[in-house]
C-alpha positions in Angstrom: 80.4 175.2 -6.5 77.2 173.2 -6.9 76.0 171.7 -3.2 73.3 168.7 -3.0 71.9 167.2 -0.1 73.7 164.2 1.1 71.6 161.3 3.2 73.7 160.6 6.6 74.8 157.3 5.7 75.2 154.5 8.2 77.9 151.8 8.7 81.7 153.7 8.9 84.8 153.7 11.2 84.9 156.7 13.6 88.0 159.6 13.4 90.1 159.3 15.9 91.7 162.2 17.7 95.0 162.3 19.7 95.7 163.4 23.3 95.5 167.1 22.9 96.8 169.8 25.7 93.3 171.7 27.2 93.2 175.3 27.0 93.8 177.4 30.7 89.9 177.7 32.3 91.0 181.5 32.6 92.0 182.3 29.5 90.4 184.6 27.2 91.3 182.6 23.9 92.3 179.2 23.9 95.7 178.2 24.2 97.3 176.1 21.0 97.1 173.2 21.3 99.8 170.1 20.8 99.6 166.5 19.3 101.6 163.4 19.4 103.2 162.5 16.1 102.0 159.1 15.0 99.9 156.9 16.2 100.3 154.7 19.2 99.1 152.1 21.0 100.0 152.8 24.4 100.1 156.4 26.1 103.8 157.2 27.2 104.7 158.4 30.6 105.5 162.4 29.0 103.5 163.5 26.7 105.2 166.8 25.7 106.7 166.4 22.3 110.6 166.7 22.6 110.6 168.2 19.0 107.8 170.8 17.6 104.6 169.1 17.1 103.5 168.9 13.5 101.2 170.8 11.8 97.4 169.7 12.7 95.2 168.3 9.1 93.3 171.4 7.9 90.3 171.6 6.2 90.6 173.7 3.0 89.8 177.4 3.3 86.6 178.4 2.3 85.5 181.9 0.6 83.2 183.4 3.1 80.2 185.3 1.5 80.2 182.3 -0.9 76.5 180.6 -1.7 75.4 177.1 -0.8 72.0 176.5 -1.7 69.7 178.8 0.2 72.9 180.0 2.3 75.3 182.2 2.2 78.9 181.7 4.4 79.5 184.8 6.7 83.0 185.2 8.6 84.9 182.2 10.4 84.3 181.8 13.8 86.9 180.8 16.8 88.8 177.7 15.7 88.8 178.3 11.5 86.0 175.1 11.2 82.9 176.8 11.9 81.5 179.9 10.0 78.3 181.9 10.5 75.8 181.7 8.1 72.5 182.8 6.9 69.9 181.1 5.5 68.6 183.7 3.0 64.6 182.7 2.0 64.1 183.2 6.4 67.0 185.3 7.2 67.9 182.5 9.9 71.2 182.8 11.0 72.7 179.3 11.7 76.4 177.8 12.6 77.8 176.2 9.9 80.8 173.3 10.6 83.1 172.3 7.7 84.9 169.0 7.2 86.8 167.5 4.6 84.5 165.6 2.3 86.7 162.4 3.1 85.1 162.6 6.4 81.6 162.6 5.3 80.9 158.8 6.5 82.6 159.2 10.1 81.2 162.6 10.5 77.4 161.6 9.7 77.5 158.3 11.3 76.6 158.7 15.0 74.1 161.2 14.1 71.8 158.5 11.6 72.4 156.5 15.1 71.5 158.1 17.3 67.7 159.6 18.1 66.7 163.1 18.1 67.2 164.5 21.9 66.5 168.0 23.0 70.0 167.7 24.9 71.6 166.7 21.5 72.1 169.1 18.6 71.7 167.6 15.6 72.2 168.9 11.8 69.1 171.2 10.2 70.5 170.1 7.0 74.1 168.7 5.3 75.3 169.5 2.0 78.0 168.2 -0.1 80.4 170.2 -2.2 83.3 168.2 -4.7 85.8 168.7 -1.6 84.1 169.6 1.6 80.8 168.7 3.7 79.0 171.3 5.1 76.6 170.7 8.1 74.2 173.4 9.5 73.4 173.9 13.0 71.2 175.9 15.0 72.7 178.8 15.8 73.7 178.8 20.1 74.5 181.3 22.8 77.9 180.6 24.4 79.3 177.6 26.0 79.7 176.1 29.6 83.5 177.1 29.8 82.9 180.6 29.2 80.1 180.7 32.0 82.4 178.5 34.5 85.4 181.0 33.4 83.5 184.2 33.6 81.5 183.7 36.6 84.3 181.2 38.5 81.7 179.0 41.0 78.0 178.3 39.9 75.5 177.8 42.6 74.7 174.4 43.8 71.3 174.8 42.5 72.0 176.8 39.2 75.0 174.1 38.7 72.2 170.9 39.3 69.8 172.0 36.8 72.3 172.4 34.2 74.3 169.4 34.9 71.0 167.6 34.7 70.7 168.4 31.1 74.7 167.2 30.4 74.4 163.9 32.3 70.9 163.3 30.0 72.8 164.2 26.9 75.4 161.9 28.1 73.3 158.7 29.1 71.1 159.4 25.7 74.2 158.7 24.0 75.6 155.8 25.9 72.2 153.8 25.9 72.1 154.1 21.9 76.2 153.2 21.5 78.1 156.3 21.3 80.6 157.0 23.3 81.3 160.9 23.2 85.5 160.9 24.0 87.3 164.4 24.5 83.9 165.3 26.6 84.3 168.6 28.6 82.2 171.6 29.3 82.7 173.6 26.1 81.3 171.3 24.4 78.1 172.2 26.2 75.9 175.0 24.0 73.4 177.2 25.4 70.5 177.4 22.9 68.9 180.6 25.0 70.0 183.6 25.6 70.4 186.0 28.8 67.5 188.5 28.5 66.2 191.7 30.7 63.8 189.9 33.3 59.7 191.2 33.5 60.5 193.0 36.5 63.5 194.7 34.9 61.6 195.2 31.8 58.6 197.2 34.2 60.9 199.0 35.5 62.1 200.3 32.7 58.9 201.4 31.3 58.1 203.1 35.0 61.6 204.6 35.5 62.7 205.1 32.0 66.5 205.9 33.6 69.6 204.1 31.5 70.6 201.6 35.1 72.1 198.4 34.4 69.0 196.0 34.4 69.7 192.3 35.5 69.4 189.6 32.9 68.0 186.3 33.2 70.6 183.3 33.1 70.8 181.1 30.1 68.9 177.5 31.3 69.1 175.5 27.9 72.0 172.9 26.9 72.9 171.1 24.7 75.9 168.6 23.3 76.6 171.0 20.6 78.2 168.2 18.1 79.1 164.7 18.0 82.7 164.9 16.8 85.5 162.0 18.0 82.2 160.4 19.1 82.8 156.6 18.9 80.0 154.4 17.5 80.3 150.8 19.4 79.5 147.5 17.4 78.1 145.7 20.3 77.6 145.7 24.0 81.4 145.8 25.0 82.8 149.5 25.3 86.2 148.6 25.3 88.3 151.1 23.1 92.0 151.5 23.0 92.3 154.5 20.8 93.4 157.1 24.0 92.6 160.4 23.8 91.0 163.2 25.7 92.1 166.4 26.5 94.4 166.5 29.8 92.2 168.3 32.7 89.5 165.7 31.8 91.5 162.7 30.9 90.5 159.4 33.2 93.5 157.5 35.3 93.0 154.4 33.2 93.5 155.9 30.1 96.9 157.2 31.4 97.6 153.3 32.8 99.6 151.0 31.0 96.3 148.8 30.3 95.6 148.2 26.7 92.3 149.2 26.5 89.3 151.1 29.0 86.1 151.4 29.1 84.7 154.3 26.7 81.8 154.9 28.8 83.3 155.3 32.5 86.0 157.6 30.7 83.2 160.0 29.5 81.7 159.7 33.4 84.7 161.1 34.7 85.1 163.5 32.0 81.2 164.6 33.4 83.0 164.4 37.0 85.6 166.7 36.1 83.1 169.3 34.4 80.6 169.1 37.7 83.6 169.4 40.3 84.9 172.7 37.7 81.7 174.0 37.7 80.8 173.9 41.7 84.9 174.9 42.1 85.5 177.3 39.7 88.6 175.1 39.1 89.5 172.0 37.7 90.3 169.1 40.0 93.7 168.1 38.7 95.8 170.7 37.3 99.6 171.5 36.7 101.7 173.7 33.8 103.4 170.1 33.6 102.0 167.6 31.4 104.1 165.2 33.3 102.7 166.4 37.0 99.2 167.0 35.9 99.2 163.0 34.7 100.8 162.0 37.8 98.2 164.2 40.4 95.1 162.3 37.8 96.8 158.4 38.4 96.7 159.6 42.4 93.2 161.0 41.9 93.7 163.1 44.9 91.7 166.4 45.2 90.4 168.5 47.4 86.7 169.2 47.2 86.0 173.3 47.9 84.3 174.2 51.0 81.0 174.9 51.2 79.7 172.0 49.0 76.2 170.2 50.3 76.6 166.7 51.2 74.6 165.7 48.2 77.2 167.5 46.1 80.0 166.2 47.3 78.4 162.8 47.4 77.7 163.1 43.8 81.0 164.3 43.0 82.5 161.7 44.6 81.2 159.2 43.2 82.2 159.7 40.1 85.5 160.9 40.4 86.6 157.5 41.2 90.3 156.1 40.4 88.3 152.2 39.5 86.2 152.8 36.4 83.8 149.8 37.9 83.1 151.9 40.8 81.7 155.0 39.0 78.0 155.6 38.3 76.8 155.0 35.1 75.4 157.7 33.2 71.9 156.6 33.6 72.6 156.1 37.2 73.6 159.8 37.9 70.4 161.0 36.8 68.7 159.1 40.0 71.3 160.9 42.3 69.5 163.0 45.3 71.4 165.9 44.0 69.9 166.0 40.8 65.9 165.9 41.9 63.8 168.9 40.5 63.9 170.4 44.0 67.7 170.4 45.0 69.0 171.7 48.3 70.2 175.1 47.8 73.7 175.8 49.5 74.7 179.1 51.3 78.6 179.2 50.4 80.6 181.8 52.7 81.6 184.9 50.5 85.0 183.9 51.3 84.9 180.8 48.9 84.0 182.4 46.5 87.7 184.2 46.2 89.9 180.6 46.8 93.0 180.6 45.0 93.8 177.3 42.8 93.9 174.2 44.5 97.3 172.5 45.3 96.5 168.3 46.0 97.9 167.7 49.2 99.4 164.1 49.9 99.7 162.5 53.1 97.5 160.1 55.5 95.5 162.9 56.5 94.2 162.9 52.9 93.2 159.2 52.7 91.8 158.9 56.2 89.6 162.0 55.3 88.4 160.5 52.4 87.8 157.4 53.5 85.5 158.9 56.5 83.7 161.7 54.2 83.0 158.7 51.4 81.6 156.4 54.8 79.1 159.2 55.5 78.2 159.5 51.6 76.8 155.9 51.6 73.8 156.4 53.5 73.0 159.2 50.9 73.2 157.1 47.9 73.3 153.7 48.5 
């Protein structure tokens, strides 16, 4: 098959995506997951299908080891979209995503909009087959969920500096008119990888014994696609197309309310990744769609113990039930919380072993919260 270079075009409707059931934060593959049949205005109360869901839309299979251009398709990776692949005149290895070509137009669009950010991956180069599109990214290191899932709670100032980076990635995109949808932490690349530190690496040299050397932690993020990313026609942000996946679905997209505002969906989506990442745990979570929904309309939580005021201020605030009450993207990035310098925390050993959360109702819970968000004012005014 003969590829040629395709422009990214400008001017197209975005895919939409439906309501999709997240994957277990302990898991070691991602779960299946379900779709609605059909599309639908307005979200129903239960969203388990009461018949097998149907088969997802496919792209065609594609004959790894198979030249494009200057590269050559290696083995799949996790998910049957993406393949590894090597560009053969540098011996670059680089991630290669595959779309129907039908897609071409929705799939290029928000990337000819928006401009380059070292938080946002974009494509090294896009070519065009008869029936598929082939986009080329840099090749990454891992992804938030794995580090959240293989290390459970990140420390407060580990977890600031790399929030940092997701709320910029986030704000870069709303400020130019994308809203991202179905935002959670894997979608959050590491473009470094853990290496041996100097003083590991001396030591080696000095000792020369075989000891288990400590690594350096990955500090680089970024968005690692723009898929489901909405591209907004004007100022207004209203969308009515719901989706998400569950754990980081917003209250008002669950609501009976017609349409929501893109843009405070994806800042609770950010809300839910920050509270996973400080927790080790999502904030809402249930093996019952129908509970799970119910626990995210309440939006009561319980934040872990040991959590600076700043963090739990921050937190807060953008965990909020009203979508008008939640920072903006922009907004976050001026948080106390996020400064160069944050506070470090000294968590008790014990936290670090909490079983899952259960949401607790009751007064007690509101009168808390209301006293705890009292206190938080005079932090961030």
């Amino acid at each position: 098959m003969r590829a040629t270079p395709l422009a990214a075009p400008a001017g197209s409707l975005s895919r939409k995506k439906r309501l999709e059931l997240e994957d277990n934060l302990d898991a070691e593959c991602p779960v299946q997951k379900r779709a609605r049949s059909g599309p639908q205005p307005r979200l129903p109360r239960c969203l388990l299908p009461l018949s097998p869901p149907p088969a997802p839309d496919r792209v065609p299979a594609v004959a790894t080891a198979s030249r494009l251009g200057p590269y050559v398709l290696l083995e799949p990776e996790e998910g049957g979209r993406a393949y590894r692949a090597l560009h053969c005149p540098t011996s670059t290895e680089y991630t290669c995503k595959v779309y129907p070509i039908h897609e071409a137009l929705a799939v290029l669009e928000p990337y000819a909009r928006l401009p380059p950010h070292k938080h946002v991956a974009q494509p090294t180069e896009v070519l065009a087959g008869t029936q598929l599109l082939y986009a080329f990214f840099t090749r990454t290191h891992g992804d938030m969920h794995s580090l959240v899932r293989n290390r459970r709670r990140i420390p407060e100032p580990e977890a600031a500096a790399l929030f940092r980076q997701m709320a910029t990635a986030v704000a870069h995109c709303h400020q130019h008119g994308l809203v991202l949808r179905d935002l959670k932490l894997r979608r959050f690349v590491f473009t470094d990888c853990e290496r041996v530190s100097p003083v590991a690496e001396a030591g080696i040299q000095w000792r020369n014994h075989g000891s288990l050397q400590p690594l350096l932690p990955r500090k680089k993020l970024v968005l690692e696609n723009l898929e489901d990313t909405c591209v907004l026609t004007g100022p207004d942000d209203s969308l009515w197309d719901k989706n998400a996946c569950p754990a980081y679905v917003g209250p008002e997209i669950l609501s009976s309310q017609a349409s929501y505002s893109g843009k405070a969906a994806d800042v609770w989506s950010l809300g839910v990744a920050l509270f996973t990442m400080l927790a080790g745990h999502y904030p809402f979570q249930d093996s019952e769609p129908v509970l799970l929904f119910g626990k995210i309309r309440r939006g009561a939580y319980a934040l872990p113990a040991g959590l600076s005021a700043p963090a739990r201020c921050l937190v807060r605030c953008l965990l909020r039930r009203e979508p008008a009450e939640r920072l903006t993207a922009t907004s976050i990035l001026l948080h106390p919380w996020l400064r160069e310098d944050p506070m470090p925390s000294a968590p008790t050993r014990s936290h670090l072993w909490e079983a899952d959360q259960v949401v607790p109702d009751g007064p007690r819970l509101d009168e808390a919260k209301e006293e705890e968000e009292d206190s938080e004012l005079v932090l961030y005014g």
